[in-house]
C-alpha positions in Angstrom: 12.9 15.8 -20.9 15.7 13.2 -19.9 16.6 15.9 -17.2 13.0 15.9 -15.6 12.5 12.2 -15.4 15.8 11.6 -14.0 15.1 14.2 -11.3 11.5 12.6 -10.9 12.7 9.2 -10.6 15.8 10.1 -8.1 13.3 11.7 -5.6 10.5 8.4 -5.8 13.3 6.6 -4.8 15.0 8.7 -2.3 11.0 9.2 -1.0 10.5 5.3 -1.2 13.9 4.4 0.6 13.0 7.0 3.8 8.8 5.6 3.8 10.3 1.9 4.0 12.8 2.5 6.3 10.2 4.5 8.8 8.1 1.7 8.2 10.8 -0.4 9.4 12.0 0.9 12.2 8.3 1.3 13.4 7.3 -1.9 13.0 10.4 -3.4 14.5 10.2 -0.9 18.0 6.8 -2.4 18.8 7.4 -6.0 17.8 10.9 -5.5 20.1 8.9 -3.2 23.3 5.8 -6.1 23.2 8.5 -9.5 22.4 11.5 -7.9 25.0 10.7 -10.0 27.5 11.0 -13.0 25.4 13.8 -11.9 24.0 15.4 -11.1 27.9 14.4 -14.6 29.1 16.7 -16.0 25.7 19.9 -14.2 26.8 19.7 -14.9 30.3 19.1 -18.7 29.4 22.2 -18.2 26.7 24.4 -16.5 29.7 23.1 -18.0 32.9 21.7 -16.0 35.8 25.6 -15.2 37.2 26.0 -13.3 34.3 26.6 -9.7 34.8 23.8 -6.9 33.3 25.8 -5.3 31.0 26.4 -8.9 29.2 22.7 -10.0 29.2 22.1 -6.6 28.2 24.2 -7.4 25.5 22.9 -10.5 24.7 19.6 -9.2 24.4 20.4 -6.4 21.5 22.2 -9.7 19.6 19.1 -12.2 20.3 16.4 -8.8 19.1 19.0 -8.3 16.2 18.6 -11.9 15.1 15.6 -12.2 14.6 14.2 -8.6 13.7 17.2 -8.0 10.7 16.0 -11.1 8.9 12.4 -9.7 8.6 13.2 -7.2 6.1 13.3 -9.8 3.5 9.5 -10.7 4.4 8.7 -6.5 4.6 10.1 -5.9 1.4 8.1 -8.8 -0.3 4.7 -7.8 1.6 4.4 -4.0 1.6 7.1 -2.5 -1.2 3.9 -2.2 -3.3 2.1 -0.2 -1.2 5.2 2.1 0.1 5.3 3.0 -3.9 2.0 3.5 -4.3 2.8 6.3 -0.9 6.3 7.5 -2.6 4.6 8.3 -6.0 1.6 10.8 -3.6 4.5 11.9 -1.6 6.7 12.4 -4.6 4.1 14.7 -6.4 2.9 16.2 -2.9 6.2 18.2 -3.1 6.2 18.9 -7.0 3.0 20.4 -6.7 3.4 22.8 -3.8 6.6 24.4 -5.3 4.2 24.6 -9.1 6.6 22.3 -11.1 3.7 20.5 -12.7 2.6 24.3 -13.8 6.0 25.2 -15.2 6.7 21.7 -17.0 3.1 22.1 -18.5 3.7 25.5 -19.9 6.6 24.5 -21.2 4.5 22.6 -23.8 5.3 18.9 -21.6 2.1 16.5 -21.5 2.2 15.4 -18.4 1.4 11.7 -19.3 5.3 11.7 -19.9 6.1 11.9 -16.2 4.3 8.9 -16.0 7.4 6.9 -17.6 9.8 7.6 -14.4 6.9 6.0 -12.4 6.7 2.7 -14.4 10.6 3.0 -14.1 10.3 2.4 -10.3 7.8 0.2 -10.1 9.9 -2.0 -12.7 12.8 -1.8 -10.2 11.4 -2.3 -7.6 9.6 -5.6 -8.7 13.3 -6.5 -10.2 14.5 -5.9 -6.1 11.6 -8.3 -5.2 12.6 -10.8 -7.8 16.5 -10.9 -6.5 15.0 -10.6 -2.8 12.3 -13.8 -3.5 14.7 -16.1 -5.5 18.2 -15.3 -3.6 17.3 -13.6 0.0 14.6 -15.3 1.3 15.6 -19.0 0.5 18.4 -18.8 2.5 17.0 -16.9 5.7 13.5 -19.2 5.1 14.4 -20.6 8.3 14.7 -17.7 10.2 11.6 -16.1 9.2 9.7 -19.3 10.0 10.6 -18.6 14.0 8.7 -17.8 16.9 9.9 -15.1 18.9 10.5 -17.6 21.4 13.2 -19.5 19.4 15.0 -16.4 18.6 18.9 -17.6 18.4 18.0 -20.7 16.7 18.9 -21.3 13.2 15.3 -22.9 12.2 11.9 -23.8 13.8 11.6 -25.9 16.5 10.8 -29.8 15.8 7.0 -30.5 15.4 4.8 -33.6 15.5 3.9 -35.3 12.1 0.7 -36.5 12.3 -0.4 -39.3 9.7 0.4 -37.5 6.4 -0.4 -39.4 2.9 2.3 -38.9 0.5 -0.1 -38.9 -2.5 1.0 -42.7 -3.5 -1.0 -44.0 -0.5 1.4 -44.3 1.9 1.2 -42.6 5.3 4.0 -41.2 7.3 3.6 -41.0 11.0 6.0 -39.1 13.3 6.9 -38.1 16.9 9.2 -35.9 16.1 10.3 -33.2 12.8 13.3 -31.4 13.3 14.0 -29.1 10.4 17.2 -28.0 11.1 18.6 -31.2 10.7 16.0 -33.2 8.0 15.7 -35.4 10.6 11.9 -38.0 12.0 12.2 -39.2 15.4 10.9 -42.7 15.8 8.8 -42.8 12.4 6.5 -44.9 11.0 5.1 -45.9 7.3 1.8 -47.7 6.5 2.2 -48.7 3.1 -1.6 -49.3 1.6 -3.4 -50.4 -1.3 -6.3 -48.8 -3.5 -9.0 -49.9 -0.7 -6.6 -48.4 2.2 -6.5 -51.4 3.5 -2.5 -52.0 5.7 -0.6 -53.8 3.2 3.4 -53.5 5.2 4.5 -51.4 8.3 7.5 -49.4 8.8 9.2 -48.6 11.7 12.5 -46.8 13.0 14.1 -45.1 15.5 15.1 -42.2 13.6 15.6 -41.8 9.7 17.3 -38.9 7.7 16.5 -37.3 4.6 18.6 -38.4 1.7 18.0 -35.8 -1.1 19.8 -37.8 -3.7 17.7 -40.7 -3.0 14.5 -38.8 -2.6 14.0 -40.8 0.6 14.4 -41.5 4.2 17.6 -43.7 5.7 16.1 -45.4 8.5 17.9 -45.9 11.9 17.0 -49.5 13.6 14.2 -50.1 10.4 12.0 -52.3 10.8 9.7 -53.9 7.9 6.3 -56.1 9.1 4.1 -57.3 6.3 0.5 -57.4 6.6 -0.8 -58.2 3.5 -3.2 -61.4 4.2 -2.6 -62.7 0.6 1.5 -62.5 0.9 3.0 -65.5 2.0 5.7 -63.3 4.3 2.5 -62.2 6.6 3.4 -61.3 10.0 7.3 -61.8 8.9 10.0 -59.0 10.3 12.8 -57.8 8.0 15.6 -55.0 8.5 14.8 -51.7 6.7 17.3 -49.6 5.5 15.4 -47.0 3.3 12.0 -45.8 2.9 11.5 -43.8 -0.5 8.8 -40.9 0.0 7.7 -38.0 -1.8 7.3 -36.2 1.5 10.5 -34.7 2.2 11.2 -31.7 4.4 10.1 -28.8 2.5 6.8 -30.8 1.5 6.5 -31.3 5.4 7.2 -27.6 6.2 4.6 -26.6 4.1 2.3 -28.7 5.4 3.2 -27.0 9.0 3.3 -23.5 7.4 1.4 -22.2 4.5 3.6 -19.7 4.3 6.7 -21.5 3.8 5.8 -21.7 -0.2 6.3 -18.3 -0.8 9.5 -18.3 0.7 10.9 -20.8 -1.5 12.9 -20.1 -4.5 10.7 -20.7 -8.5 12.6 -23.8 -9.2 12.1 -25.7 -5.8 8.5 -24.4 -6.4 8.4 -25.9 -9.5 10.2 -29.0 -8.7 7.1 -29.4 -6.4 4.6 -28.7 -8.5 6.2 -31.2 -10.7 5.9 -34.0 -8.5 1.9 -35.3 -9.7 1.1 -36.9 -6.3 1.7 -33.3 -4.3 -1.9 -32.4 -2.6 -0.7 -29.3 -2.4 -0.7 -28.4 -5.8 -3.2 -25.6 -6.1 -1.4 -23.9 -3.2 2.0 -24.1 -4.9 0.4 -23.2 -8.3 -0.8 -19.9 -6.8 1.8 -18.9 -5.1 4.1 -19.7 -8.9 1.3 -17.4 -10.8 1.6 -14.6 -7.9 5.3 -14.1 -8.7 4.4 -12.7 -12.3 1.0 -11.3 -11.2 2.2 -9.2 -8.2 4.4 -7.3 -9.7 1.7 -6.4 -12.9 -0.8 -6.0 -9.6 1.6 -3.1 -8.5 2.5 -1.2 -11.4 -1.3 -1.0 -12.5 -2.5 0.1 -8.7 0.8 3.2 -8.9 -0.6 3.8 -12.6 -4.1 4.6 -10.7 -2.9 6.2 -8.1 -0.3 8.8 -9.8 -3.3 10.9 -11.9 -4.7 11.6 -8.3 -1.6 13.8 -7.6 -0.6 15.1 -11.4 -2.7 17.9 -12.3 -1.5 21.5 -14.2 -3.2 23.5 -11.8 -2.4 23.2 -7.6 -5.4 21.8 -6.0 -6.8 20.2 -2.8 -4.3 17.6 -1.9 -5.7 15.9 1.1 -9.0 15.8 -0.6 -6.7 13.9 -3.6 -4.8 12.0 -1.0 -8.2 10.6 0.7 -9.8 9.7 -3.0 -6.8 8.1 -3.9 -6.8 6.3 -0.8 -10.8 5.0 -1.4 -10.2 4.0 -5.0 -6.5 2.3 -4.9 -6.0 0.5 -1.0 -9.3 -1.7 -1.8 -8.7 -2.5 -5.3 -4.9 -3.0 -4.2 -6.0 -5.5 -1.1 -8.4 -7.2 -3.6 -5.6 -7.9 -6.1 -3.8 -9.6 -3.7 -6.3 -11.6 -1.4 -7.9 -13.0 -4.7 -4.1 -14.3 -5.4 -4.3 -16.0 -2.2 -7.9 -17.4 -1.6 -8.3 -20.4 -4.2 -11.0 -19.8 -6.8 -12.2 -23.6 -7.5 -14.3 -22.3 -10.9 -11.3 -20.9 -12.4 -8.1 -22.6 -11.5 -5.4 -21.4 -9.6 -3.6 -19.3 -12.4 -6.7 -18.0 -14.0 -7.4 -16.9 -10.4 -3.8 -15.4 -9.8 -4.5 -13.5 -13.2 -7.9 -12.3 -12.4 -6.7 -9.2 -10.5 -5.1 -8.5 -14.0 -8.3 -8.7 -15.9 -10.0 -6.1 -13.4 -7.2 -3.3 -12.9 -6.3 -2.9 -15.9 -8.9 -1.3 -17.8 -9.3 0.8 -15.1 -5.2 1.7 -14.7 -6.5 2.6 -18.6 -9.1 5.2 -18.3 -7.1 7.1 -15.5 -4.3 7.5 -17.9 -6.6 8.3 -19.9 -8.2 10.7 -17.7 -4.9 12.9 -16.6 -4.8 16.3 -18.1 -2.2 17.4 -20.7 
């Protein structure tokens, strides 16, 4: 029995490594045919327009490469549950035309026990997620946050901060984010009280992020105080340092949604430490997905496998498109509820609400495959 689930799980894998690579490559042509010309204008900019066409030509593949490669952090993380859900149906496609569910079954085999080398790859594949979400995509976060326009760059371009409360009461006011360096350009800080009433103004000409500190160094500070019932009102003083609990990555996030789920579980967690973040539902959510997604695809391949193991040969497209009906809506509906907040239940009871609904269902089609 060792021998047939080693085959079994060799050939998911092999079948799961040539869907995601097709996948890929397929995605990646049209995003590069309908984003070339972006990607033209970038090497021609990079070069100059003396350049000759075989450089920019050359220049282009780099600029395309840069930005697609990165992308197959964020493809792994988004559709390796769904490619094994199409490896397993592949996978058993093949078994059942040459009759090796008919031999293995006369030979006295339930077939429940092929079942195991399917667990198997969803558990290694969710272990490949976990190395690709706390390793991979923390360090090319700022490449997957790009336009295609900024291919070539090493992060997103600076943005605008509008007024932003910090969660202590405090607003933080902007021209100017750049994330590549942690740096505001000509900031500004309203410090208020309970009523939100001005209390003291804060002004520079630039200010860095000091992560020891857990605050800004202000360039050219400048401290106003406009408290009526200080004696100092109207009074300017140097500033040299604001403390905030909006640093970059709070500031990203508040850019890009997305950004949380690139993040690594501790920085998450340092963040959902922090009691004044107003994000905290968000970042909750996207903690509880980490352990639910992975549960969300096993259950969905444990639904979807009795469609395709049977003793006897049968109608496989028929099987395909039932599979198809049951699993992709109860699959998108996993993950969507981890996603869209669900106020009555809190965002981990939400996250774990997929849980609740596949799995007595992942149960009676175990339940329901022939031995």
């Amino acid at each position: 029995m060792w021998l047939i689930h080693r085959v079994l799980f060799i050939r998911l894998l092999v079948n799961f490594a040539l869907l995601f690579s097709c996948l890929y490559l397929f995605a990646t042509t049209i995003d590069l045919v309908l984003n070339l010309d972006e990607f033209t204008t970038i090497a021609r900019r990079q070069l100059g327009e003396d350049s000759s066409w075989l450089a920019r030509l050359w220049r282009t593949i780099v600029v395309a490469a840069d930005y697609e490669l990165p992308q197959v952090f964020q493809f792994y993380g988004f559709l390796h549950g769904l490619v094994a859900i199409a490896a397993v149906g592949f996978t058993c496609v093949q078994m059942a035309r040459s009759r090796e569910f008919v031999a293995i079954a006369a030979a006295g085999v339930s077939l429940r026990r092929l079942l195991w080398p399917v667990v198997a790859l969803a558990g290694v594949l969710g272990g490949v997620q976990v190395l690709n979400q706390e390793v991979f995509m923390p360090k090319v976060s700022g490449l997957l946050l790009r336009a295609h326009g900024q291919a070539g760059d090493r992060a997103i371009a600076a943005f605008r901060v509008p007024f932003t409360d910090d969660g202590t009461g405090t607003l933080l006011q902007a021209a100017a984010f750049d994330p590549g360096s942690d740096t505001l350009q000509q900031p500004a800080f309203l410090h208020r009280d309970e009523a939100g009433r001005t209390l003291k103004r804060v002004w520079a000409s630039q200010a860095q992020w000091d992560e020891i500190r857990e605050g800004w160094v202000l360039t050219d500070g400048l401290s106003v105080s406009t408290d009526p019932a200080a004696d100092a009102l109207g009074i300017r003083d140097e500033a040299t340092f604001e403390p905030s609990t909006l640093g970059p990555r709070r500031l990203i996030i508040q850019r890009r949604s997305d950004y949380a789920g690139m993040m690594s579980t501790p920085t998450l967690l340092g963040l959902v430490a922090d009691a004044t973040t107003e994000d905290d539902s968000s970042l909750r959510r996207a903690l509880g997905s980490r352990i639910a997604l992975p549960l969300v695809n096993l259950l969905c391949v444990l639904i979807a496998a009795p469609f395709f193991i049977d003793r006897l040969p049968g109608e496989m497209l028929l099987r395909t498109m039932l599979c198809c009906g049951l699993v992709l809506p109860l699959y998108m509906l996993g993950v969507g509820l981890q996603m869209v907040p669900l106020p009555p239940l809190g965002p981990l009871a939400g996250v774990l609400a997929p849980l609740v609904l596949l799995t007595p269902i992942a149960c009676w089609r175990v339940g329901s495959l022939p031995t």
